[in-house]
Structure formats: C-alpha cells, structure tokens
C-alpha positions as CSV (number, residue, x, y, z in Angstrom):
1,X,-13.6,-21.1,-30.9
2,X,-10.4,-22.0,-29.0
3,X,-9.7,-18.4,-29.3
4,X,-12.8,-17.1,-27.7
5,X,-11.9,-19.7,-24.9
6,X,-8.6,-18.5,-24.4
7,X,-9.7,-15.3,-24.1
8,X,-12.4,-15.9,-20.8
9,X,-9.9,-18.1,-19.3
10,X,-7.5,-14.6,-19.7
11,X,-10.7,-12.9,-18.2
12,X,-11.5,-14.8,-15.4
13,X,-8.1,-14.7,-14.5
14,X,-7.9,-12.8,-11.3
15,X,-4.6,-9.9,-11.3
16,X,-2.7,-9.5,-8.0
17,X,-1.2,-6.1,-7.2
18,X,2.8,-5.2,-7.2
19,X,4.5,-6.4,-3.7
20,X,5.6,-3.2,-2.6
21,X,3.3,-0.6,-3.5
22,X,1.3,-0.5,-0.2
23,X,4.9,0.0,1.4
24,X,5.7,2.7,-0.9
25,X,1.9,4.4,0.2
26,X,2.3,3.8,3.6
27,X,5.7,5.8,3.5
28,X,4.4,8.4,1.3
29,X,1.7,9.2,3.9
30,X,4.0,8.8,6.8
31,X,6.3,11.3,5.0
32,X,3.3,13.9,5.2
33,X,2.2,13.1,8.5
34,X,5.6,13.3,10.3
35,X,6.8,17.0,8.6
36,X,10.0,17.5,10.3
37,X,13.2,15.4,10.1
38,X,11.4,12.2,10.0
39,X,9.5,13.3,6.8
40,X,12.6,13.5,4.8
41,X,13.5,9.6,5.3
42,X,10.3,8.6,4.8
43,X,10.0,10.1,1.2
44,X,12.7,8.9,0.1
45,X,12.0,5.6,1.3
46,X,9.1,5.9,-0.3
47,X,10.7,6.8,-3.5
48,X,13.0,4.1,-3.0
49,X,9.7,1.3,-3.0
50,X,8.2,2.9,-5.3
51,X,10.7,2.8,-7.8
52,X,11.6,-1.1,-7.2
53,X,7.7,-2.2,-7.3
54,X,7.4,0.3,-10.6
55,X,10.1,-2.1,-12.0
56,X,8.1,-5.2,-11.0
57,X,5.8,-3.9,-12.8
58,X,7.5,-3.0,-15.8
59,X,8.8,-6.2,-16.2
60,X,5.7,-8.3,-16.4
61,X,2.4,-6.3,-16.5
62,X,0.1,-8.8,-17.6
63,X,0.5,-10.2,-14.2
64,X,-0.5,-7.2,-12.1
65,X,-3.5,-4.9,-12.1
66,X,-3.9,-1.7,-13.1
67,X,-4.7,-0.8,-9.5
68,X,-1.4,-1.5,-8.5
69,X,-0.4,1.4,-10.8
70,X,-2.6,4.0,-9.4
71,X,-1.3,3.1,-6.0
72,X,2.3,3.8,-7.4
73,X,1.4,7.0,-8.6
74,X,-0.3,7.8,-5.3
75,X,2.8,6.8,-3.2
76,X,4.3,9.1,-6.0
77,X,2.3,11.6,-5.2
78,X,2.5,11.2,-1.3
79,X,6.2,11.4,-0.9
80,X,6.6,14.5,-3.2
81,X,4.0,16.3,-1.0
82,X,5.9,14.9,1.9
83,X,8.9,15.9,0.9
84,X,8.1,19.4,-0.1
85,X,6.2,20.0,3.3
86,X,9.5,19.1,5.3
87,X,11.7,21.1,3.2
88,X,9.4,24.0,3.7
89,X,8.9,23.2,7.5
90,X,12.4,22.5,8.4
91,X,13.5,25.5,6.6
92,X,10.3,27.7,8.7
93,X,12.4,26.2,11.9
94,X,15.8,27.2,11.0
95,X,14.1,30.7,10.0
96,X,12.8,30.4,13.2
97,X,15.6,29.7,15.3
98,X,18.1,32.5,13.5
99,X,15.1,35.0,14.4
100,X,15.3,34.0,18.3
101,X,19.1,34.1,18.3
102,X,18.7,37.6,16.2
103,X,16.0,38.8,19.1
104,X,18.1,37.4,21.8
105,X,21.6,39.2,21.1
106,X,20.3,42.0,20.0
107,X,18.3,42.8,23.6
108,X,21.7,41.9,25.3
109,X,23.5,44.5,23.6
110,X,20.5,47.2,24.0
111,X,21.4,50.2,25.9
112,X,17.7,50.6,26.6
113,X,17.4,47.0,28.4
C-alpha cells in the first residue's frame, strides 16, 4: 500500500528541464544561421553548454525530464551542422578570394590586355 503511494507521489511529481540546454539550442541555431566567422564561435559555444548541462544531467537524472535530453542532442546536432557549414563556407571564401587574386595578376601580366 505505502508503496503504491510512493509511487503516484513519484508520478505526479512534475520534472524540470536541465538549466542550460535552451542556451546550448539557441547557440546551435545561431551557429547555422550566422555561416561565416561568427558560426564558428557559436558552435563551440554551443558545445561548450551543451556539455556542462549534459553533466547536470548526468549527475542527477531523476530530477530532469527526458525532454531536456532531446534538447541536448538537438543543440548537439545544431552546432555540428553549424560548424560543418562554416568550415565549408569559409573555406568556399578563401577559394574565392585566391581565384580573384589568380584572375587579377594574371590579366596584369597579359600581353593581350
């Protein structure tokens, strides 16, 4: 009897998510949205939250909802995506940039120009 009690006072008992995780999904997304030298710092921030609410976590799970763990992985997630998207878009601007400098001298030096 006292056990089936215990175990609706354990239900009704209302889970509170990790502090941190909507921090660590806000700077995952930010990390995709701003691609370029912004997006770098903001993954890694985001890695940096996510990893120090994952802990929280760790620690004491009873306390904290499962929802708060599927937000980790999706800040996860984000700041991977982010972080792969400004590698590849500050790389396409270097890329760039060499190409321009290529195009530029070699018009200069053109005997046809």
């Amino acid at each position: 009897m006292e056990e089936q009690k215990q175990n609706l006072n354990n239900s009704n008992v209302k889970k509170q998510i990790v502090p941190g995780a909507f921090s660590a999904m806000f700077w995952g997304i930010s990390s995709i949205l701003a691609m370029y030298m912004f997006g770098w710092v903001a993954s890694i921030v985001g890695f940096s939250k996510r990893s120090a609410a994952l802990k929280l976590y760790e620690e004491n799970p009873n306390v904290y909802s499962d929802k708060s763990l599927n937000i980790l992985r999706t800040a996860k997630t984000c700041s991977m995506i982010g972080l792969f998207v400004s590698i590849f878009s500050t790389l396409l601007l270097v890329l760039y940039i060499v190409f321009m400098v290529w195009m530029a001298t070699r018009s200069y030096y053109s005997p046809y120009y």
